[in-house]
Each structure stands twice: as C-alpha cells, then as structure tokens.
N, C-alpha and C positions, 0 to 999 in steps of 0.2 A: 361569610359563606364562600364568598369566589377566594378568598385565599386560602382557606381549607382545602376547595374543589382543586385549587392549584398546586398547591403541595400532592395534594395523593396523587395526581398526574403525573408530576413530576420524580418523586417515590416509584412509580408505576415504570413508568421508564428507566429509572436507574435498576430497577431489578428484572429489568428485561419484560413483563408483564403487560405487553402490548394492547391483547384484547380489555385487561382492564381500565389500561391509561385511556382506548379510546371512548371507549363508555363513560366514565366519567368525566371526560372532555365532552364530548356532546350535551353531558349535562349542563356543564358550566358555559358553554357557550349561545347554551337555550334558557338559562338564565341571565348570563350576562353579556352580550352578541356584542363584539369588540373586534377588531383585526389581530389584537394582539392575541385574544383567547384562540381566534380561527387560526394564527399563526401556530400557537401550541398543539391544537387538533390535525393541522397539516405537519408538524412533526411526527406527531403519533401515528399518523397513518405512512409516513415517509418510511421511518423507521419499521413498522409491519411491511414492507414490503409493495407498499400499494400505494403507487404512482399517482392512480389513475383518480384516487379518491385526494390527495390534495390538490392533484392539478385543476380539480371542478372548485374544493375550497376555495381557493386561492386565487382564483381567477378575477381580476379585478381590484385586486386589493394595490397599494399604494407605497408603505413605510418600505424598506429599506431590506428589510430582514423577509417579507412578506414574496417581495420581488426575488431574491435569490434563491428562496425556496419554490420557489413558483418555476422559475428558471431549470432549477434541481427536479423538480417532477415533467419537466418538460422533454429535457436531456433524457432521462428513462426511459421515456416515451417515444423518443426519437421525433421530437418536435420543434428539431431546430431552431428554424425560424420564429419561432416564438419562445423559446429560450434564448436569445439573442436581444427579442426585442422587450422582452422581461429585463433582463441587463442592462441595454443599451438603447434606450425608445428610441425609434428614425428620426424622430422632430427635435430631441431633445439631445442633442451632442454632448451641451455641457456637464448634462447631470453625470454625479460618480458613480462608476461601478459599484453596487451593493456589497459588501465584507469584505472588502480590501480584496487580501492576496488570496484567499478561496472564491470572490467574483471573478478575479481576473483567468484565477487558474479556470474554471467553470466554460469563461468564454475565449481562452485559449482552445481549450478543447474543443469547444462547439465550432472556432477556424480553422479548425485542422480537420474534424470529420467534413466539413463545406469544405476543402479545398482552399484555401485561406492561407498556405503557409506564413507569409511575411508577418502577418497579424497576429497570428496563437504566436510566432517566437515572441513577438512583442509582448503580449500577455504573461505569458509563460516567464519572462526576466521582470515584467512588474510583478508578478507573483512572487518570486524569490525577494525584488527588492526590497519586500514590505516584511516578508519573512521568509532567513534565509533554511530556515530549518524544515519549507517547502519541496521535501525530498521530492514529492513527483510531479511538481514543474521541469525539474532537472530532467528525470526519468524522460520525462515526451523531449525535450528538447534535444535528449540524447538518441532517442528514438527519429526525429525529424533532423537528425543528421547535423543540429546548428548550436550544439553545447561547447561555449567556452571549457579552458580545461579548468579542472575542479580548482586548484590551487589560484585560480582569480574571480573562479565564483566564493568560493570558502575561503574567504580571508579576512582580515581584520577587521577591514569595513563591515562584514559581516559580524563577526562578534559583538561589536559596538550596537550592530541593531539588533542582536537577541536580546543584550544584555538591557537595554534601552525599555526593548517590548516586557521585556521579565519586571522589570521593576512598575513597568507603566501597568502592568497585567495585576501585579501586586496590589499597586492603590484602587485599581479598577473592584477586585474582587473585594477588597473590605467597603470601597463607598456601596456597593451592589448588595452585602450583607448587611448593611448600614440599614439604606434603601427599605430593602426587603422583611428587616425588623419592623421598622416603623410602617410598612404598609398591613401588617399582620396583626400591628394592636390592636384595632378595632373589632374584628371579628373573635377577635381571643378575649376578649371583655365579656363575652356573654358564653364561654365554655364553665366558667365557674371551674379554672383550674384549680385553684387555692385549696377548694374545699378536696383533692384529693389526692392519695398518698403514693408518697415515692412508688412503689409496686405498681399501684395500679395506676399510674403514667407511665413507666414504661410499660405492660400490658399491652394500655390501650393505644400506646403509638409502635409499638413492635423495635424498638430500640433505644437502645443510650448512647451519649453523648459519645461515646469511645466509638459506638456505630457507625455515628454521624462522621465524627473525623477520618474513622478508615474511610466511609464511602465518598468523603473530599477529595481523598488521593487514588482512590476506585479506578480499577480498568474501564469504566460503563460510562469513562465520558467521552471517548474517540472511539465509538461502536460504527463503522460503516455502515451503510444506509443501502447500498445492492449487493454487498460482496464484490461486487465487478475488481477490471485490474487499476480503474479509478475512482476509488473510494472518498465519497468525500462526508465529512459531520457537522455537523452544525453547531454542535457541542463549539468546535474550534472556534464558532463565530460569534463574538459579541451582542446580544441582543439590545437594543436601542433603551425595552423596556424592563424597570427593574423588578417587573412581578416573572419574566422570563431569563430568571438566573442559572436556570438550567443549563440554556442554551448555550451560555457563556464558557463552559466549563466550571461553575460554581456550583458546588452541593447547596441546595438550600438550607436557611438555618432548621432548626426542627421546632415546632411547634412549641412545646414545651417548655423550649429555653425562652421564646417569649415572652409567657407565663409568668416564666419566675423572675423576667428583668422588668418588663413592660404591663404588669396586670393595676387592674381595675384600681383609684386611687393611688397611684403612685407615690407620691408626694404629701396628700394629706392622710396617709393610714396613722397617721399617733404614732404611739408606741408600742401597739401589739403588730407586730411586722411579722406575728410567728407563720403566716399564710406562707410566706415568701422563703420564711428559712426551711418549712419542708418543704418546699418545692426545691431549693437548689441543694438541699442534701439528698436528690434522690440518685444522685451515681457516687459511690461510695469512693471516698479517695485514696490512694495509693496506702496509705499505712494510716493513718488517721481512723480514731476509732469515734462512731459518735453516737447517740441515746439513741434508743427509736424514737420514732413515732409519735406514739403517745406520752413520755415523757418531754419529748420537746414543747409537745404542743401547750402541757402544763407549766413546764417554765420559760417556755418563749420570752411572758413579760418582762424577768428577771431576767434573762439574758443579752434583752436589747436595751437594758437599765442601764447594765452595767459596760462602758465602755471598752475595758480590756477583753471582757466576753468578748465583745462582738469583736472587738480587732483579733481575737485569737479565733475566733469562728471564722471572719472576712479571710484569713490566710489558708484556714483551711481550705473552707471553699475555692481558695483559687487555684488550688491545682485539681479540681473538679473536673470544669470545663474549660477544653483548651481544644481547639479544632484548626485556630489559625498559624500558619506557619512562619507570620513573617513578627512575632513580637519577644518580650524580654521579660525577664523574672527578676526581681530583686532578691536579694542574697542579705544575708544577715549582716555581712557590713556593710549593708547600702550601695555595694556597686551594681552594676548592670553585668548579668551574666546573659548573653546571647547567643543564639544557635540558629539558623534556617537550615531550611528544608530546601536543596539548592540541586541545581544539575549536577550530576558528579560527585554529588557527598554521599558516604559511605555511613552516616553514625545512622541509625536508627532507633536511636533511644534518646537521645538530645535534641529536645526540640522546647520552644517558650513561648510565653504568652508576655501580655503588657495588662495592666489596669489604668485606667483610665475614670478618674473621680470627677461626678458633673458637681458643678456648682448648687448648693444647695442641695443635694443628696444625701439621706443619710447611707449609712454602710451596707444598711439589707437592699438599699435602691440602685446602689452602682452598675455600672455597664459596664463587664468586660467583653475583649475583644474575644474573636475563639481564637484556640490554639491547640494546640498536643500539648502534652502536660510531661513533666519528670517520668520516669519509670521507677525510677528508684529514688523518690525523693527523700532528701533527710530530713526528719525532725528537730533536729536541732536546729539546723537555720531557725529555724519555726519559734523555736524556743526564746533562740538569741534576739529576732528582730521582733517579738512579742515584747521581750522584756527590756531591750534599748529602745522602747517608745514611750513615754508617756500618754495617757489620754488626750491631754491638750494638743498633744500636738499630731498624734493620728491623720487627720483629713490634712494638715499642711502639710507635712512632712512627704506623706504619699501624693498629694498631689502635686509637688516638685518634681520627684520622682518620675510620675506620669509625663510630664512636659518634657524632662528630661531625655526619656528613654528614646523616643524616637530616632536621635543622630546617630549613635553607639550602633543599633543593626544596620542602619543604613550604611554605615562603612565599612562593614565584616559582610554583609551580603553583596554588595557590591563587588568585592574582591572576589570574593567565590564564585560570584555568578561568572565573573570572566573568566577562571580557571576551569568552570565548567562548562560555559561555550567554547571555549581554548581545546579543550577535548572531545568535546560533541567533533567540531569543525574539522579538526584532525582526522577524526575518523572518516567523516564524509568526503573528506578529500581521495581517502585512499577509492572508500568503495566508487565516489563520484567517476575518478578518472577510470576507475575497472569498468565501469560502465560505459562510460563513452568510449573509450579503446572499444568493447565487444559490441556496441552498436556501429561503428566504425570499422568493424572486420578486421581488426587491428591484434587477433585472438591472441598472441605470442606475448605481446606486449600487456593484452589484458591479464594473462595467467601469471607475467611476471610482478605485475600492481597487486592483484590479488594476494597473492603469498607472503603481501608486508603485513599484513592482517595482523590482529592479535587472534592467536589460538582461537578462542574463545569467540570469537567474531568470523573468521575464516570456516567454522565446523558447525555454521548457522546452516538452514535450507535452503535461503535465496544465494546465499554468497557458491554453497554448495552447486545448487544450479546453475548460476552463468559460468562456474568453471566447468561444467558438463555444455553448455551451450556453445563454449567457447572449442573448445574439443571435437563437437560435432562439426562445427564451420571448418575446422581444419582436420575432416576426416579421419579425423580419431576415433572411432567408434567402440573400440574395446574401454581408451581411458573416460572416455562421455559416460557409458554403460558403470563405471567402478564412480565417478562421480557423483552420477545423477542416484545411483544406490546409497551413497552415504546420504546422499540427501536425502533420502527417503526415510533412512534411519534415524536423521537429527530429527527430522519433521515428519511425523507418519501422519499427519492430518491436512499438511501442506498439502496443493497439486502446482505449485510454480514449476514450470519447465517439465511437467510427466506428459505433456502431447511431444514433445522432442526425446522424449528417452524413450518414449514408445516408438518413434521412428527410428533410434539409433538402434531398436530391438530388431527393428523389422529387415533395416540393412544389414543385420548380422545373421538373420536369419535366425534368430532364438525361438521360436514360436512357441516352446514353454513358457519360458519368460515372459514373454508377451502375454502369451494368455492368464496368467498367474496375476499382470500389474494389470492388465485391462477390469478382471473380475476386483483387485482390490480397488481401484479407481472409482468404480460403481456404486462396491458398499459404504466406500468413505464416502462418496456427493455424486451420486448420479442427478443432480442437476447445474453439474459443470460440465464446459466444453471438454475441458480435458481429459475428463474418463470418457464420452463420444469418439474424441479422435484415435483413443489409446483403442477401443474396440473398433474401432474403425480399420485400425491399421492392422489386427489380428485376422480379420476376414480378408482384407486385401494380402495378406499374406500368403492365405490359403487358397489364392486364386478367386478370392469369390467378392466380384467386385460391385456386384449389385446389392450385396447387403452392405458389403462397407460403405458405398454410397448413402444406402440410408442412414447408417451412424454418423456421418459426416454432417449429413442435413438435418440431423439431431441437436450436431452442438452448432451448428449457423442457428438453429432455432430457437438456440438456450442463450446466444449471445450473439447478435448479429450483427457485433463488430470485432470479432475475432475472427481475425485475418487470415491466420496458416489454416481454420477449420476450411473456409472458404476457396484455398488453396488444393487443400488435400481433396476437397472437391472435385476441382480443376483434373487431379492427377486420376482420377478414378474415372470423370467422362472420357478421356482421353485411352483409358484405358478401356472402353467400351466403345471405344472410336465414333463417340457424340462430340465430334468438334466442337458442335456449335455452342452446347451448353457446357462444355469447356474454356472456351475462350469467355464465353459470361461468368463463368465461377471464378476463372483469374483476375478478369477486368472486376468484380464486385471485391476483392482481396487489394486490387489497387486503388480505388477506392476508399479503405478505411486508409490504408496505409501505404502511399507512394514508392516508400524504401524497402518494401516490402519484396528482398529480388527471386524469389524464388517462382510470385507471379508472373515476374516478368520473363524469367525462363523459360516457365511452363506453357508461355505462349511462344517464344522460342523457339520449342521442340514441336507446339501444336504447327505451325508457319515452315518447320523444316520437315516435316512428314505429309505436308500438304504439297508442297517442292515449292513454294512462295520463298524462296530462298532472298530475297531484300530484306521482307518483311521479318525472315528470320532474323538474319544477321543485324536489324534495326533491334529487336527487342533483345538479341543475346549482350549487344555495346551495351543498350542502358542496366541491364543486369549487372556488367562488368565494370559500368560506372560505382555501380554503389558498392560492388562487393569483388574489389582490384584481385582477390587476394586467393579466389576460387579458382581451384585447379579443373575441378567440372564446368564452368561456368567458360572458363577458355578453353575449352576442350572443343565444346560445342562452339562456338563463336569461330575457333578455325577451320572447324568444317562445316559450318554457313559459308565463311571465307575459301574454301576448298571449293563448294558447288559453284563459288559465282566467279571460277578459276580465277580469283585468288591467291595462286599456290605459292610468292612469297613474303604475304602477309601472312597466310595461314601458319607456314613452316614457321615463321616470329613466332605465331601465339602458340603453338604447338610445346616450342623450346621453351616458353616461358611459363608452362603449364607442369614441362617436366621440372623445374627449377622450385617451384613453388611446393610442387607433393611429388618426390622421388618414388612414394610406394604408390601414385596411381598410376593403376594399367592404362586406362583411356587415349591420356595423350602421345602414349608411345604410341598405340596401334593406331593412332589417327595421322601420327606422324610417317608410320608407313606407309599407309594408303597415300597420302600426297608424294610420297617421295615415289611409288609406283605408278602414277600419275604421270608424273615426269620424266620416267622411266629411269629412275637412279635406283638400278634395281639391288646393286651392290650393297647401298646405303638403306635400302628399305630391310634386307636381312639381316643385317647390323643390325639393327632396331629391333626386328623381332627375338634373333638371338637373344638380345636382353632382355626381351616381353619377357619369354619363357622363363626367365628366373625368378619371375616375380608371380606369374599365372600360369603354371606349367599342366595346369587342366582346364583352360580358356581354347575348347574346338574352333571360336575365330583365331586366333594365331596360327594353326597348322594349316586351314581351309586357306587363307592365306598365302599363305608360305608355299602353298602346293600351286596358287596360279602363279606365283611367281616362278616357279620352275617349270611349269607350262609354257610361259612367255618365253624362258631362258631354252626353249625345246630340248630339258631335261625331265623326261616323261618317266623313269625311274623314281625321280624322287620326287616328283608332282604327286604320282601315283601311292608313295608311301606314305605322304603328309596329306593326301585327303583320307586313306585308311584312316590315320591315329585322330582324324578331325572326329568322322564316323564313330570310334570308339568311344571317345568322350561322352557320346551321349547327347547331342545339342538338339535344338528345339525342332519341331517338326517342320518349319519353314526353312532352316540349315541344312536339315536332312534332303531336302528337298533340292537346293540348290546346292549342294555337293556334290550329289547323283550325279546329279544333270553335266557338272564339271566334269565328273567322269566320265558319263559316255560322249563327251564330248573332247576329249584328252589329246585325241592326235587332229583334232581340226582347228585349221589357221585362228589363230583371233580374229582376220581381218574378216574372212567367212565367217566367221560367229556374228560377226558385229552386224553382217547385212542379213544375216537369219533374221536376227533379233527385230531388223528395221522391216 
C-alpha cells in the first residue's frame, strides 16, 4: 500500500496535478507517519506553492533532505534566521550543509539578503565547486560584484567534475531503480497482476513503458518551486531514501514492470510461466508480431518447453522495455553495440539496453535494466543470434555477455560526456564573462562577449535582454528599445528585463508603447513584479504619480526582494516630495542589494535637493564606485562637487562625463554653470555653443546663455536669449524665473544678490 500511495504521488507531481499529489500524500502519511512520507507531503505542498503549509510539516524533523527543504520553505517565508539555522544548527558547526551545491547555494543566498557578503561569496564558489553547471551561484556572485572571469571558473577542472557527477549520477540512478524495484515487490504480490491483460494494465495504469521512458527524460523534473529569479528543485537533489526517487531526478519504475519481473513465486512457478509472458508482452515491440492474448495463454506451456521458443521470445522481449540510457545490446555477432544518451549528442533514435541474467533464473524470470529500445530494429539480428545459439548454451553464453558488457559503454560514454561538458562549458564561458562584464558596468565589452554567441544562442530572450540592459546603462535607449523587442519576440512568455524596457519606454517618452507592453505584461502574469513596474511607469509618465506609486508597491508586494520595484518607489515619493519615505524605499532597495547604484543615486539627488550637499556628494562617490562608467552618475557627483565649491574637482568629473557619453546634454550644461561660477565666461559660451547642437529645444541653454550676457552687460542679447528660453515652452517654474530675469535685466547682480539676501 505505501508504495502504491507513493508512486501515484509521485505520478501526481510529474504531471503537474498538485492538488491531487497532496491528498493522496496525506493519505499515505496517516497511514504510514515517517519523515521520509512528511518529506514527500512537504514537496507537494512546496511545489503548489505553499510555503507556509511545509514549513509547519517539516518543522522539527532531522534527515538531511527534511532540513533543506525546511530551510526552502523558510527562505519563502522570509524567515531567515531559521533557514540558516535549518542548514547550519549554531551548536552544531561540524554537521554538513544538507545537498551539497543547492545547500550551499540556499545559504549563499540567505548571507547575502542578512548582509553577509564574504560568506554567500564563500558559499556561492562551494556551490559551483560541487557543481560547475551551478549557473546561478555564478549569476549572484556576478551580481555581488566578486565573480572570477568565466574562463577560470569554466575550465577543465570543471569538466573533470561534471564529467565525474555524470557518471556517479549514472550508478546512482540504476542502484535507486534497483532500490526501488525491490521495495515495490511486496505490495505488488497481492495486486494479482498476472491474472490480467496487456490492455487492461495499461488502462489501469494510464501508460506504457515508452511513457515511462519519455517521462525519464521529461522537462517536470527541474520545475521551480516560486518562479522567483532564484529558483531552486529538489528534483536536483538526491534523496537519502530510495522510496523518494523522485526527488533525485529519477522517474520511478512503473508498477507494472514489477509485476512482470518481481511477481508472486518467482522462482518456483514450474513451467507454466505464461502469467509472466503476458505480462511483458503487453507493450508491443518495434516490428515483432506476436499471438494475442488468448492463444498465448494456451500455449504458454509449449512455449516455455521448448528452449529456442523462449530464447526467440527472450530477444523479443528485449527490446520491449528499455527506459535506461546508460546500457548495451548484443548484435548478432556477439559484439557490444552501444549508445548513450549524453550531453551534446544529437542521435535520437540510438539508444541501448544491457540484460543482465541472475543465477538460477529461468528466462521468463530475468531482470533487465531499463533503457530506450531501437527504433528501427532489425529482425535479422534476431534471426542470426537465435539461430548461432544453441539451447545449451543460452544462459552461458548470455550471461558472459552480461558480465562483459559493462566496460565497452563505460569507455564510449566517458569520451562523450567530456565532449559534451567541453561544449556545455564553452558556452558558459562566453555567456559567463557577458555577465559579469554587465554586472560590472563594463557594457561595451559585455556587448562585444555577447556577439561571440552562436546565432542560435545569441537570439534566446535572456541573452536578448542583458544586450538591452547593457544599452540602457550606456544610454542607448533607442538600441535597448530594438533589443529588448526582439526579445520579446524570441520569448513572448518571458518578463526577464520588461521592468528596464518599460523604463527605456518611459525615457523615450513612447507612451503608446508603453502602454501597449504594460497592458501585455498584465495579461501574460499579473502576478509578477515586472508588469507592476511596466504600469507603474506608464502612469508615472503621465504625470500621475500617486497611482504609479501604487503599482510600484504592487510589485514590492508580489516580491519583496526585488530591488529596482523598491527603487522606482524611491523615485515616485521623491516625486511627490515625501522625502522621508523616499530615502526608506532607497535604503529597503540597498538592502536586498548593496550594488544596487541607482539607490544610491536616488538618495543622492534626494540629499542634493534637501541642499545636504556632503551627504549628497557621499552617496553620489558610492554610486560612482560601483558603476565608474555612468555619465549621469558623474554629472551629478560634480555638481554635489560644484555646491561644496568644489569647482576644480567638479570641472574633472564634468570632462570626464563628457568623454564617457559625447550625446549627453547634462555634463555639458553642468560644465557651464561651473565654468560661470568662476566667471570664465568666454569658456562657459563655448560650452553652450555645443549644447545647442545636441538640444537645440533645451529653454535651459538660452535661459542660460541670456545671464551670461547680463553679467557680460550685453542686454541686447540677454534679452533675445531669455525670449527663445520663453518660446520653448519650459515648465512653470522656468517661466517663472525667466520673468523675473527680465525685469530684472538692467540691475547690477551685486543689487540683485543683496535683494535676494
């Protein structure tokens, strides 16, 4: 009964059928109350979505696998410190992290949202070391600013230990299919499968063997557990026990196939074994024709009489069932033809099995392993190594063969699995280093890493997007805009990077656009941050910043460690001149994430319109620490530097703002204003002269230009360059203090300055 109840669970989860896996786990665990059963009931609730119902499971329990999923519902939770101590007891230093490289990663993560840098990076590289194929340990460590370059994370040494896990992963899943047969005999002794026919076994188990083996290799065993942008399964993680073969990434075997190897009297059935022969003739093999049913069952006796029957039946059947991928076929002249199922191999129709003869077995009793079977197998073989065997020598002959087989794939899979780590690795290198270049602000050099891509790899959605994020950092917004669209096109179900393309919308001022991806955003997953921020930023367009505030604190609601929502936050109180709960929405964005510079700007600007100009100038450096390469970022930084007269450090980062983005206006006009400062006023015209050809409908440049010819007491062209300011159309505050320059036009500055005072 518990391994019935455990199969349909398990069934239940691979077909996505949540509600049902949970109900009949709660069955099996009110009948048979185990950690290991509570373990599979706290998957099933993991995987529905619901935290909060393993985290009470699981609470207390002990093994290994129990703790890291306990850890897993806690982190959801946002219950830190006891996902920590699920992982890591305080008392207990020595014990190991639970599942290796997904513990480590687990509590990487958990010292990085605590503020823990040195320790997640520590995690974060034991994660990779155990397994390099650990893309998003890399990802955070590229994020926390501390990823070696790809090419010494991804290297040989790394091959060696895929190649290592692949093979160990191999033996692992046949002793766990092993395991998992012989835990199933028992309860399958009292189905009385025997008595019933091929049809109605599959029927009553809802597939065949050819089922079983597709949903072996099944996308439903790395299914994310919250969707979030750190997804982690359990599937990945080996289960300690072997009734939880699930876990492991192993398909269970199927019911059935027990039946037919492992049923009632194994050993002493005599010689009517016809129970057995219709049981494994019930998935009809490749070309092989065979009697139904009811004549089997009539000359079963006759068939297991006669020796070469059954050895022409035993070959039959063996290309039946075949589910496993790591074994071999004999061929009519006795050699070993092999094939796996390997990283980076292209065949899809080549795959083998092994037979393996127990001592004292007759033919209808043998074990074979599973495997995938021929596609097109030939009959002749069949023919040839029927008819070069004798009956006597049947069971020797093959079980040589058996003993034999195992070296032959071990050396051809071996070779291939490094060819196919060799290529895995290659590729992670390129994406590897595009990543840490773009997390490093390095965008130029990310977009050149990129482009080594294959086609094919290059015109995915994510790759699509950091070349759109990378664009946006270097104020590209038309090419972000044509990127981040194709990405939308490769992947219309993706939202990687749609909260930055909705801002690259908002900067362009598209607000079709915008409204267009915010509305499809919605319908694809209105319960992601990223369609929140994308309508967030379509209302903040429109001036209307109290509803974009609410979409903001939408998607802080929906995931409240997403960072930039918490920021866009920031930029919307500040826009409603709520300091206070502006400088909280930046500081709760540095918080998840320290490198995070656009918080630190955004308090920056709040610290430079307060006139706290240290405090400014403190948070615009650490900005400019992490992201050297921002021409906005030193824009403002030299005019914190300007307020605190400054003027020639300022005029440095000014130049070095223009040097870095020739098409932004900012640092020119900021370089005039200091250069008018210091009254080089010759030198501040220069300046704007150029503005102009870059903003030549920017009303600050002439408003400008016009006190400079005030100062210069040329009140002709003061007076024509506040007109064309006026023209332009500028904001009601401009309007305001243009006026006012004007009727003020022929009086001293030095009188103006003691009005003013």
């Amino acid at each position: 009964m518990e391994a019935i109840l455990t199969q349909c669970v398990q069934n239940s989860l691979r077909h996505f059928m949540y509600r049902n896996a949970i109900f009949m786990c709660e069955r099996l665990c009110a009948e048979f109350p185990s950690e290991t059963n509570l373990q599979l009931l706290a998957s099933c609730y993991l995987q529905n979505n619901q935290s909060h119902c393993a985290y009470y499971i699981l609470k207390g329990t002990h093994t290994a696998q129990c703790r890291y999923l306990f850890a897993l519902s806690c982190f959801q939770m946002d219950l830190l410190n006891e996902a920590e101590s699920a992982l890591r007891p305080p008392n207990e230093s020595s014990v190991e992290v639970p599942n290796g490289a997904a513990g480590h990663f687990l509590l990487g993560l958990i010292y990085r949202y605590t503020d823990r840098r040195k320790n997640a990076i520590h995690h974060f590289y034991q994660a990779l070391s155990m397994d390099p194929l650990l893309w998003a340990a890399y990802e955070e460590l590229c994020i926390l600013g501390a990823a070696e370059e790809a090419t010494s994370v991804f290297s040989e040494g790394a091959s060696l230990c895929i190649e290592k896990q692949y093979m160990h992963d191999e033996l692992s899943s046949k002793s766990l299919q092993a395991s998992s047969e012989d835990h199933i005999v028992v309860p399958n002794r009292s189905l009385g499968v025997e008595d019933v026919s091929p049809r109605q076994l599959k029927d009553m188990h809802g597939y065949d063997v050819r089922d079983i083996s597709r949903n072996y290799h099944g996308a439903a065993s790395n299914q994310p557990l919250n969707g979030g942008p750190a997804s982690f399964s359990f599937y990945n993680t080996p289960s300690p026990m072997a009734t939880q073969s699930q876990l492991s990434g192993v398909a269970p075997p199927p019911i059935c196939r027990n039946a037919q190897l492992n049923g009632p009297n194994l050993k002493a059935s005599g010689a009517d074994n016809s129970p057995r022969l219709v049981v494994n003739s019930a998935v009809p093999g490749p070309r092989r024709k065979f009697v139904d049913e009811g004549k089997l069952r009539k000359v079963s006796e006759r068939l297991f009489s006669d020796s070469r029957q059954r050895r022409s039946m035993r070959l039959g059947g063996e290309s039946l069932v075949n589910t496993n991928p790591g074994a071999s076929v004999a061929s009519g002249n006795g050699r070993n033809h092999s094939s796996k199922n390997i990283v980076g191999s292209k065949s899809n129709s080549v795959v083998s099995r092994s037979v393996t003869i127990r001592k004292g077995q007759s033919w209808a009793s043998e074990n074979s392993d599973e495997g995938t079977h021929y596609d097109n197998y030939d009959d002749s073989r069949l023919d040839i190594t029927t008819s070069s065997l004798s009956p006597r020598s049947d069971a020797r002959t093959l079980k040589q063969e058996g003993a034999a087989r195992p070296s032959g794939p071990a050396v051809v899979s071996s070779s291939r699995v490094a060819a196919g780590a060799s290529e895995i690795l290659g590729l992670l290198m390129i994406l590897g280093e595009g990543y840490r270049l773009s997390c490093l602000y390095r965008c130029q050099d990310a977009l050149d890493t990129y482009i080594k891509l294959p086609q094919k790899h290059y015109n995915t959605g994510w790759v699509l997007s950091q070349v759109g994020k990378a664009h946006f950092e270097m104020v590209d917004y038309i090419e972000a805009d044509r990127a981040f669209s194709h990405a939308r096109l490769a992947s219309p179900y993706s939202l990687e990077g749609m909260d930055v393309h909705s801002t690259v919308l908002y900067h362009l001022k598209e607000d079709m656009k915008l409204s267009y991806l915010a509305q499809e955003l919605i319908s694809t997953d209105r319960l992601a941050p990223q369609s929140w921020c994308a309508m967030g930023n379509c209302y903040s367009l429109q001036k209307d910043h109290e509803t974009a505030l609410k979409n903001f604190q939408r998607a802080v609601q929906l995931n409240s460690r997403f960072a930039y929502a918490h920021t866009l936050c920031g930029h919307e109180y500040v826009a409603l001149e709520d300091f206070e709960n502006g400088i909280k929405s930046y500081r709760s964005a540095l918080q998840i994430d320290s490198r995070h510079y656009n918080a630190w700007h955004g308090l920056g600007m709040v610290y430079l319109r307060q006139e706290k100009f240290e405090f400014s100038e403190h948070h615009f450096r650490l900005a400019f620490q992490i992201n050297p390469r921002s021409s906005v970022i030193m824009s403002y930084l030299g005019t914190a530097l300007h307020t605190l007269k400054k003027n020639k450090e300022a005029l440095e980062m000014m130049d070095r703002a223009i040097l870095a983005d020739k098409k932004n206006p900012l640092p020119l006009y900021q370089k005039a204003n200091v250069l008018v400062s210091m009254e080089n006023f010759d030198g501040a015209l220069a300046v704007l002269e150029e503005l102009k050809e870059f903003a030549p409908r920017e009303s600050s440049i002439y408003a400008l230009m016009g006190r400079i010819y005030k100062r210069r007491n040329m009140y002709d062209k003061a007076m024509l360059h506040f007109g064309l300011a006026l023209d332009l159309k500028p904001s009601a505050t401009d309007v305001a203090v243009i006026k006012a320059a004007i009727e003020k036009l022929h009086v001293p500055d030095e009188l103006e300055d003691e009005d003013a005072l």
